[in-house]
Structure formats: C-alpha cells, structure tokens
C-alpha positions as CSV (number, residue, x, y, z in Angstrom):
1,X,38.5,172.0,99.2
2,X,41.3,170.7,97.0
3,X,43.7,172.7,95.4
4,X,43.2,173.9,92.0
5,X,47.2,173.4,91.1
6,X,48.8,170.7,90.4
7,X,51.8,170.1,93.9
8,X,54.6,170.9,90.7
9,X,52.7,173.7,89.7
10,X,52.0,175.2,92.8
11,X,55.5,175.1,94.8
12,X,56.4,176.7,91.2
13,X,54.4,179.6,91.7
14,X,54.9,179.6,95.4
15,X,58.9,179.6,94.4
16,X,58.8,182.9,92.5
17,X,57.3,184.7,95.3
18,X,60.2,187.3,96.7
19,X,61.0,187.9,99.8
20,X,63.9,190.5,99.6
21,X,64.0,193.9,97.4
22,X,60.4,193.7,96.4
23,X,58.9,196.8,94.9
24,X,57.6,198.0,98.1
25,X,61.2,198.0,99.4
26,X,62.8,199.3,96.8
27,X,59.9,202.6,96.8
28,X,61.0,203.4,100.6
29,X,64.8,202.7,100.4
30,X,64.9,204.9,97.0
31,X,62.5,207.3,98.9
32,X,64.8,207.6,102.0
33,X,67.8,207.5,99.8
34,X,66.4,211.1,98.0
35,X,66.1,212.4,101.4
36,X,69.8,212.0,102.3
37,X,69.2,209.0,104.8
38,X,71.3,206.3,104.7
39,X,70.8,203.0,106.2
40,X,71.8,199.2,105.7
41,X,69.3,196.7,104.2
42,X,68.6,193.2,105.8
43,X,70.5,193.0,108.9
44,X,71.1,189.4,109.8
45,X,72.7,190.5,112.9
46,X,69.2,192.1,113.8
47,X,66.1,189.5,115.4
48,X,63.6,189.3,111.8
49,X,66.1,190.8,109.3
50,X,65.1,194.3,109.4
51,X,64.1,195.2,105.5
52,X,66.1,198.6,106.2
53,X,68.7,199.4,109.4
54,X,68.8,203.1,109.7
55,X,71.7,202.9,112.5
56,X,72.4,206.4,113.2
57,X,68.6,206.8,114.0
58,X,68.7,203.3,115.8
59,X,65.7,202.7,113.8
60,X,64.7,199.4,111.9
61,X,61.7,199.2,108.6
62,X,59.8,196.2,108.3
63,X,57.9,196.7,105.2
64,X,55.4,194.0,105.0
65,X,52.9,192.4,102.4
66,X,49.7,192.2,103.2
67,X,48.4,189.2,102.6
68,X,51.5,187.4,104.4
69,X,51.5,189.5,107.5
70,X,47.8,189.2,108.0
71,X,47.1,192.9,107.6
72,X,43.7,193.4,110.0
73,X,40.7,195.0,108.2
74,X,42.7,195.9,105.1
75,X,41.5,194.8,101.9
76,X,44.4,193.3,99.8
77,X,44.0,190.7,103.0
78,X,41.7,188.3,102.3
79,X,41.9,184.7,103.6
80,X,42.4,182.1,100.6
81,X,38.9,179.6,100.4
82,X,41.5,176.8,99.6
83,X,43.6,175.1,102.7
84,X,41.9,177.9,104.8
85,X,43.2,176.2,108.4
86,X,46.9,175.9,106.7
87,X,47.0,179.5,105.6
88,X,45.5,180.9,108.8
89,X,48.4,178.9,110.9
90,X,51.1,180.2,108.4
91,X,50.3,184.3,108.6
92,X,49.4,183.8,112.3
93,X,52.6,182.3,112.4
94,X,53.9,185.3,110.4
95,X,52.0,187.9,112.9
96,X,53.3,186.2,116.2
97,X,57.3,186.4,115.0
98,X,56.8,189.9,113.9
99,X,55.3,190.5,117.1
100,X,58.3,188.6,118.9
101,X,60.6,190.4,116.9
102,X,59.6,194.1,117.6
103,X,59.5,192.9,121.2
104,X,62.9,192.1,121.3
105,X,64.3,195.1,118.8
106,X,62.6,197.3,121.3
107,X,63.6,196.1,124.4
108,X,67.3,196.7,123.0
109,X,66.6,200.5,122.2
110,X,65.4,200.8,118.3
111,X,63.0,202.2,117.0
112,X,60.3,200.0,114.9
113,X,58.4,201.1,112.3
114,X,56.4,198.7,110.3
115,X,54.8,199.5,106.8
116,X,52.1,197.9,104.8
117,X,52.2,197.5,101.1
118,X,48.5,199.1,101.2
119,X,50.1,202.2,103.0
120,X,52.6,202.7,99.3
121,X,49.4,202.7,96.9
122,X,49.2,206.6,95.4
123,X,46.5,207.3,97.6
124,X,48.6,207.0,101.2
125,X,52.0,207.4,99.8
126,X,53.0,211.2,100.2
127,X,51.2,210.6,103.8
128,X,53.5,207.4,104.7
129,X,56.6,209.3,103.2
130,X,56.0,212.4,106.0
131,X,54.9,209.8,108.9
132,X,58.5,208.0,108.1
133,X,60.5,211.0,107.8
134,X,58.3,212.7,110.7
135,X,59.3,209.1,113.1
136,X,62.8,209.1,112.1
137,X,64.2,213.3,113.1
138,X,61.8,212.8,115.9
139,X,63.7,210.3,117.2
C-alpha cells in the first residue's frame, strides 16, 4: 500500500518529530527536580544518550515513546498498515539498540531504568513517580 503523503510532505511531518526534551522528558526531569534529585540530561559520553544521568545514583532514564520503541502489548503501539515491513525493521531496529545499550550501561555498573510514555498518562503516573524514586534510594 502506497503512502497517503506526498515524499515532501511526509519527511515534513517526519522532520517535526522531537527527539530531545519531549513532554515526557520534561514531566520526569521536573518531577525529579521537585524531589531534590539532580542529574545531567543526554549524556553523549554514555552508550544511547541517556535521556537523564543521575550520577550520584549511577543511574541512567531512558524515557521512551511508544510507538518508536515497539512497546509490547501496549496500546499507543500499533503497527502502521502503510510500509508495514519498513516500520517493523525501523522499531526492531530501535528495540535491538536499546537492548544493546542497557547491556553495555550495565555491565559498567549503572543502573537502568526505562519508562514508557503510556506509564506518564494520569492513570499510572503517581505509581511510576514512587517506582522511580523507590529504584533510585534503593540503589
């Protein structure tokens, strides 16, 4: 099946799509900000570019969409009926360097914690906020 965009019109939209201080981001680091943590965001020193670095817990934060990070059984994932076999390879590719990454992160010592946009919607949020802050002082 053909895309329904023109090629101008879709690497447009596909351009506008964020990769760094999207809402979900900016919810935990202003949630672990109020809480007195302190961390670094983006670590290029770091295998995958941590979203947030909390150093002094030797704890990295992926937070991840999603769609794009193939999130298994969870309903804002749901594979496009368009280019199906070329969006399959791209968030498999997505899944295997997460995997890769986490591999290597902890094999060196940190922590990894990995959040899903669907874990900030109002209904899990005050339970993601206590799992985070219960992971990092029981470190």
């Amino acid at each position: 099946m053909a895309d329904v965009h023109e090629p101008e019109v879709r690497s447009y939209n596909m351009s506008r799509i964020g990769s760094k201080n999207t809402k979900p981001e900016l919810m935990i680091r202003k949630f672990l900000f109020s809480k007195g943590f302190r961390f670094r965001i983006h670590d290029k020193n770091l295998p995958g570019k941590p979203d947030v670095v909390l150093p002094k817990y030797k704890t990295v934060i992926f937070i991840h969409g999603c769609f794009w990070h193939g999130h298994e059984g969870c309903k804002y994932f749901v594979i496009p009926k368009t280019r199906t076999e070329w969006w399959l390879e791209k968030i498999n590719g997505n899944i295997e360097n997460d995997n890769k990454n986490q591999a290597i992160l902890e094999a060196a010592g940190w922590q990894v914690i990995s959040i899903f946009e669907c874990q900030l919607k109002k209904t899990n949020l005050s339970n993601t906020y206590h799992c985070l802050v219960t992971a990092l002082v029981n470190k």
